[in-house]
C-alpha positions, 0 to 999 in steps of 0.5 A, spaced: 500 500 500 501 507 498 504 512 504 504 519 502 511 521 507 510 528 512 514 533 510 518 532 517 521 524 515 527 524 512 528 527 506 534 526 500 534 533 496 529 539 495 528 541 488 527 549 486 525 552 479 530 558 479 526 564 476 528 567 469 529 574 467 523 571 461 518 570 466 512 574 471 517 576 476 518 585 475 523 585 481 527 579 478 534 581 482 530 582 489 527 575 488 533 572 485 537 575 492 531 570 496 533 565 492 540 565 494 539 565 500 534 559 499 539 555 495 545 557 500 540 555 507 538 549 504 544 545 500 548 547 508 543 541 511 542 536 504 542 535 497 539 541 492 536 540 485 535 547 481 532 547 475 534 552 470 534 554 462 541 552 460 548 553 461 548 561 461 543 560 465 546 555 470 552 560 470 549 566 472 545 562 478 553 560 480 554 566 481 549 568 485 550 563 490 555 562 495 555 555 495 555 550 489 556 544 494 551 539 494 548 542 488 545 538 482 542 543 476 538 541 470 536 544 465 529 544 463 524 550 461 517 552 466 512 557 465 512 558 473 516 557 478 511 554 483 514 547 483 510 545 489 505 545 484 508 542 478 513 536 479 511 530 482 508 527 489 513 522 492 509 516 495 512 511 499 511 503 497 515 497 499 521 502 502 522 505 495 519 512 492 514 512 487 513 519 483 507 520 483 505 525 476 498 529 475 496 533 471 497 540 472 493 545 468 495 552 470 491 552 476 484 551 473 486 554 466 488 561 469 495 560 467 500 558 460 501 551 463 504 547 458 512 547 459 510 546 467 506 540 465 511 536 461 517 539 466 516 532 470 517 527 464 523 531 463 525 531 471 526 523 469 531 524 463 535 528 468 541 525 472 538 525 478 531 522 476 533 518 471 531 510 472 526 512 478 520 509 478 513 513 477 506 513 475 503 518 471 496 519 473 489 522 469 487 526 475 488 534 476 492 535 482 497 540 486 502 539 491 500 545 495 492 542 496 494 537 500 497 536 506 499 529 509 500 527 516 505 521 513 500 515 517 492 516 516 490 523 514 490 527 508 488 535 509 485 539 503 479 545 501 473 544 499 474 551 494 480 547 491 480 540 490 472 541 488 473 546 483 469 544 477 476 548 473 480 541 476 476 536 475 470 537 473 464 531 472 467 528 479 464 528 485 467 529 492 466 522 493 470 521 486 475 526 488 476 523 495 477 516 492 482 518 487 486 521 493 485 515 498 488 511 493 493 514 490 496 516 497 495 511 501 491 515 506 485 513 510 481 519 511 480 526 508 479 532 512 476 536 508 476 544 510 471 549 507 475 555 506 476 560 501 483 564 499 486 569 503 486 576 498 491 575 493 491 567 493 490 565 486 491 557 487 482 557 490 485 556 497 491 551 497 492 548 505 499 550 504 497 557 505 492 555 511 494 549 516 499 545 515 502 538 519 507 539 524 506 532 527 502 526 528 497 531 533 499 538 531 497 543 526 499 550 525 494 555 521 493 561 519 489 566 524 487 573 525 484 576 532 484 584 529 476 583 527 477 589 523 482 585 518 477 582 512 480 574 514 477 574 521 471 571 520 473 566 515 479 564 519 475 564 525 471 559 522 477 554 519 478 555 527 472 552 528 473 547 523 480 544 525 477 543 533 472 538 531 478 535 527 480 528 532 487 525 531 487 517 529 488 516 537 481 520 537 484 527 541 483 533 539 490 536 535 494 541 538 493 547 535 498 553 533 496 560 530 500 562 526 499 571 526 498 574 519 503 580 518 500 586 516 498 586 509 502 588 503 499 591 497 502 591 489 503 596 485 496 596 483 493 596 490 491 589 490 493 585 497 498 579 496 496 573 500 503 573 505 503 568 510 507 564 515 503 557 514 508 556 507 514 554 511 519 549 508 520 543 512 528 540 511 532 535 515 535 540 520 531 546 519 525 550 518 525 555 513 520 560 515 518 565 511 518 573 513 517 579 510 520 585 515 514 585 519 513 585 528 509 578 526 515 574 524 519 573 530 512 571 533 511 567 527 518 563 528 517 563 535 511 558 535 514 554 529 520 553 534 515 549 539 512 545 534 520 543 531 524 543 537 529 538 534 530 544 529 533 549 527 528 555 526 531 560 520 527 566 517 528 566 509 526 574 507 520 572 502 517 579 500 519 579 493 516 572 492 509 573 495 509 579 489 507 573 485 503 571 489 506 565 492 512 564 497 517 558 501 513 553 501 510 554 494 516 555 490 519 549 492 520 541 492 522 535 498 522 528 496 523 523 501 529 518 502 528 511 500 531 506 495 529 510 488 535 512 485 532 519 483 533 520 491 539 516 493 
């Protein structure tokens, strides 16, 4: 049977897209200053895949970071960056990885997609991949609205995974079913939760409540009653109360604080959050945005992560397009399949 790894459990490499000054990102040299930071943070602790264009383009990345250790590239093009939504989900069978390959259609159709949806067949002809099994799969899904808790419990929205721009003429039933059998979980939590302002992905989980263990979720939270989210978080509060753990006890729940909104240049608010952290092997990378909130964000991280390192990564550039640590990046969990040895 399929087990669909936490985030938390061992990992091989992380993969990230490296932006290119062809793609959406108008403030490319900020961004790719975070990127540095990532790619140098994550490749101290464990291996780093970094997809780039080509040579020229893998040449300027080199440039830019302090450390090409523990670093593999690949060349291959993508539309976007949002990696956690384009390339595989590693499940584990038999002590070995399997990658999972669904579709992925620009976010219900919002986006030109089709280099992102073709990126994991060419993720397999690369030296890193090449040789590892995989599936690829009729089914419309993105890595960012699922969470799992590695045993039992798959987490996800409603305004998601049933949107009729997904999968459309599948029903809940149809959809759970699919998820189930394909990531080895044994039941759905299914939140009814609509996007922060901003969020163009029908409000992935990623930006919302995430696994830290077994028995603990963290989730995005307001107490001003004055912000336009109090309401519908205080309702995914209440939610994740009733929730109960395999055991049958309630979660222990960890508000995450919103910071103060951040608006583009057209007076549209993005949808930054702390929710989007990344999980690696020695530490948690924490998204931060110059805000009083971060130090508070970072320190309740600290007590659901106490085995790690707690690092805030400045990720304000990135949330100009719209996404953040966690979206633009990848873990793939150690096991015997050659693309993650």
């Amino acid at each position: 049977m399929n087990r669909f790894p936490a985030e938390w459990e061992k990992q091989a490499a992380i993969l990230i897209a490296w932006p290119h000054k062809t793609g959406d990102f108008i403030n490319l040299d900020d961004v790719e200053q975070t990127y540095s930071v990532i790619s140098d943070t994550i490749s101290q602790f464990q291996k780093l895949h970094i997809v780039c264009r080509d040579d020229s383009h893998q040449q300027h990345i080199q440039s830019l970071i302090s450390n090409n250790d523990n670093i593999d590239f690949i060349h291959a093009a993508v539309n976007d960056i949002w990696v956690r939504d384009t390339v595989f989900l590693s499940v584990e069978k038999d002590n070995a990885i399997i990658h999972m390959n669904f579709l992925f259609n620009g976010w219900g159709d919002k986006y030109t997609h089709q280099h992102d949806n073709d990126l994991n067949h060419k993720l397999l002809n690369s030296k890193p991949f090449k040789g590892s099994s995989y599936t690829d799969i009729d089914f419309i899904l993105e890595g960012g609205s699922v969470e799992t808790d590695g045993i039992s419990t798959i987490l996800t929205t409603k305004q998601c995974l049933l949107n009729p721009n997904r999968n459309n003429g599948l029903s809940q039933q149809d959809i759970e079913q699919e998820l189930l059998q394909r990531l080895g979980a044994k039941r759905v939590f299914w939140l009814d939760q609509e996007n922060l302002t901003g969020d163009d992905t029908d409000a992935h989980i990623d930006s919302l409540a995430r696994f830290c263990s077994a028995n603990t979720i963290a989730y995005t939270s307001s107490d001003d009653p004055e912000d336009a989210h109090y309401n519908s978080l205080k309702f995914m509060e209440t939610q994740l109360q009733d929730f109960r753990t395999d055991d049958g006890e309630v979660y222990h729940l960890v508000p995450l604080p919103l910071p103060q909104a951040i608006y583009d240049e057209d007076g549209q608010q993005l949808p930054a959050n702390y929710a989007n952290f990344l999980i690696t092997n020695h530490a948690i990378l924490v998204p931060t945005y110059g805000d009083p909130m971060d130090a508070i964000a970072m320190e309740r991280l600290a007590g659901c992560f106490p085995d790690r390192k707690i690092l805030g990564i400045p990720c304000r550039p990135l949330v100009y397009q719209y996404g953040s640590l966690h979206c633009m990046s990848m873990q793939f969990p150690e096991g015997k399949s050659k693309a993650v040895a």
